[in-house]
N, C-alpha and C positions, 0 to 999 in steps of 0.2 A: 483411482485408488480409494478405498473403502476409507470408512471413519479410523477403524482400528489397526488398520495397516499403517495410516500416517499417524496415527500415534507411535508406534510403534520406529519406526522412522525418524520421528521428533524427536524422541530418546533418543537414539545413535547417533544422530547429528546435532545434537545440545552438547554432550559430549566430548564431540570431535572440534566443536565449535570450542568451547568454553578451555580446552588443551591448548589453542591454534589460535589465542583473540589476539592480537597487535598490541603491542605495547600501548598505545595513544590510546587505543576502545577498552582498555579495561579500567574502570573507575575505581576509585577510590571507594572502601567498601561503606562510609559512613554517607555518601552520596546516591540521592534519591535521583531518577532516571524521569522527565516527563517523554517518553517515545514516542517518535513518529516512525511508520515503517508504512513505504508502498511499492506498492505492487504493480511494477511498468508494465511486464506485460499484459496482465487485467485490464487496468485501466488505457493500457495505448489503445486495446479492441474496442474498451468501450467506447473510449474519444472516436473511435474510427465508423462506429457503428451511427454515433449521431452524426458527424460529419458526413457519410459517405465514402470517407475516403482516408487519405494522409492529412495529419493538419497543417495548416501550412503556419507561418511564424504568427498571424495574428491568433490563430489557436492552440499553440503549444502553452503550456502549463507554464507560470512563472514562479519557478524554484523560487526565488529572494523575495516573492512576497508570500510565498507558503513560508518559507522560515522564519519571516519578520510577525509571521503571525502565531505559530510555535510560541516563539520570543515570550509576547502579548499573553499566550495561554500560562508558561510557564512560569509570569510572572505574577499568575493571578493563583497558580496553584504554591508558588512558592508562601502565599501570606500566612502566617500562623503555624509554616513548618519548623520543627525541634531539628531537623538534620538538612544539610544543603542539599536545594536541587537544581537540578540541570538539565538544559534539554540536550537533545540525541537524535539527529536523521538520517536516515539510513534510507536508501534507492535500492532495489532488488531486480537486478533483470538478469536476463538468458542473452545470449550473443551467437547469435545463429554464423555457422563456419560462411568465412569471407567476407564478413561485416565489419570487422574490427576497426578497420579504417576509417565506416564511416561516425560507426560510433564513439569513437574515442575523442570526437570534443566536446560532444556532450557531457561523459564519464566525465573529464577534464572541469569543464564547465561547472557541475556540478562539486567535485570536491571543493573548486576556485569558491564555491558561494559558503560551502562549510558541510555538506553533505558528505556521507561517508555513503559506499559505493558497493554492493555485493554482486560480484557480475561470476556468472556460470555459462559454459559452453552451452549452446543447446544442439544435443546430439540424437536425443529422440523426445516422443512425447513423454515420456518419464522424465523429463532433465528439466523440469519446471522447480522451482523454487518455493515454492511451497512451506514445504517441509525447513529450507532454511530460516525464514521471516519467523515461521513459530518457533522455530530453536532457538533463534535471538532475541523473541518476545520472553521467553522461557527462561535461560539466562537472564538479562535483565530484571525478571523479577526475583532472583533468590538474592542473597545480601541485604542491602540496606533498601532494595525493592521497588516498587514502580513509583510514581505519583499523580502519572496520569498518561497514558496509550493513546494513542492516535495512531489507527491502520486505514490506510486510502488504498481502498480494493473493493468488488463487489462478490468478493468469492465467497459465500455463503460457508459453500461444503466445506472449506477448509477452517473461515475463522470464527462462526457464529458460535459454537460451542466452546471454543476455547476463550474468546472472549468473553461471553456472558458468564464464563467460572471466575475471569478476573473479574468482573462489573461484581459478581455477587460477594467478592473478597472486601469490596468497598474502594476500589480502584478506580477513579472516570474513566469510564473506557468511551471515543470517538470514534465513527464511520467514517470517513472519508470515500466519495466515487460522484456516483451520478445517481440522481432518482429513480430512473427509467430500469437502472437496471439492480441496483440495491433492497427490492422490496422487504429481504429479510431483515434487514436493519431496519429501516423509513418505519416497518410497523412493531421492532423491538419494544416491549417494556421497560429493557433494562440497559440496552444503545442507545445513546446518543447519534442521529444522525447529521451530521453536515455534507449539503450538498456543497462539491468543488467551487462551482462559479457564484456560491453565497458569499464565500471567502475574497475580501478586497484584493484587488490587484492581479490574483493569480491569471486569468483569462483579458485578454487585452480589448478583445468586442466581443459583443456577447452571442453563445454559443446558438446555431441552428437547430433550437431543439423541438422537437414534433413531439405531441402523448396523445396516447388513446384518448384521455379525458379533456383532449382541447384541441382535436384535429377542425382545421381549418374548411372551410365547406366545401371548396374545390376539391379535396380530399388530400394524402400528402403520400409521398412514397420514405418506405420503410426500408430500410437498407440490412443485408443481411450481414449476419456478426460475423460471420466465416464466408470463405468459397468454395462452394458446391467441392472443387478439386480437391477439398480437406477431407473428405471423403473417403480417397485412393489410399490417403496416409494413417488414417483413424482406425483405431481396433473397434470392432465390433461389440455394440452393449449388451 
């Protein structure tokens, strides 16, 4: 999907969104928002891409200390504000038909810590979420407006432009992902990056991670983001 089509997109679903918010998610309008929004399926490839594989429970991401550290951020942005703020987390995934099962104590798991949940069928490669993260980024900022973002993703195409509009609005805007694969952020002028496993607590041992710039002598094997079989199901560029 091109730049201008997901804008386009963004608009319709900002929208749809902002008609359809839940009673609980709509804030009060004199309340400033510090956001957290990620992107599971992004960052599951990426976790998967440095592991090689599935993570198992010592490398699974730990929600309660991403949000105790939210917390920590928000209270540092809260100093010296005229209107109240509050933080806001929100998880974005796809739920591929016949999974529901297994994912649902996770979802579970995750509202239990304080997380709010946007879960989409994934019925093609269009059924990405994208488009809803920046609708809710978007929302969020009209009213009494942001105070500080936090998007844990490496997806360039979709959020480097749109965030760096809020960074230049005078909004903190944070990266959240992994190094290896955030370079558009890691070298922003006007992103703040934070690599995941900087972050206390979140990762339980520390991650298997190989770089160009510090491959070991015996040399390392690199594991591919996709399989080859993605291939059969991919439109052609």
């Amino acid at each position: 999907m091109s730049v201008s089509e997901m804008a386009h997109q963004v608009a319709d679903v900002a929208g749809e969104v902002h008609a359809n918010v839940p009673e609980g998610m709509n804030p009060a309008p004199d309340v400033r928002r510090v956001l957290l929004v990620w992107d599971a399926p992004n960052l599951d490839m990426g976790l998967g891409a440095i592991l090689g594989g599935r993570p198992t429970a010592a490398y699974r991401p730990r929600f309660d200390a991403l949000g105790r550290w939210l917390l920590a951020r928000t209270a540092e942005l809260s100093v010296g504000s005229p209107t109240r703020v509050e933080p806001e987390a929100t998880v974005f995934t796809n739920i591929a038909p016949g999974t529901a099962d297994v994912v649902r104590p996770w979802v579970e798991a995750l509202r239990n810590v304080g997380y709010a949940v946007f879960a989409k069928p994934k019925i093609d490669e269009d059924s990405d979420v994208d488009a809803d993260m920046l609708a809710h980024i978007e929302m969020r900022r009209r009213g009494a407006g942001l105070a500080g973002i936090m998007v844990a993703s490496a997806d360039g195409q979709a959020f480097r432009e749109p965030l760096e509009r809020i960074a230049a609005a005078g909004v903190p805007v944070q990266v959240l992902g992994f190094r290896e694969h955030a370079s558009w952020a890691v070298t922003s002028d006007t992103l703040e990056f934070i690599d995941l496993e900087d972050i206390p607590g979140v990762f339980r041992e520390p991650l298997p991670r190989v770089s160009l710039d510090s491959l070991p002598d015996e040399g390392a094997w690199l594991q591919p983001f996709r399989p080859l079989s993605a291939l059969l199901t991919s439109r052609p560029a």
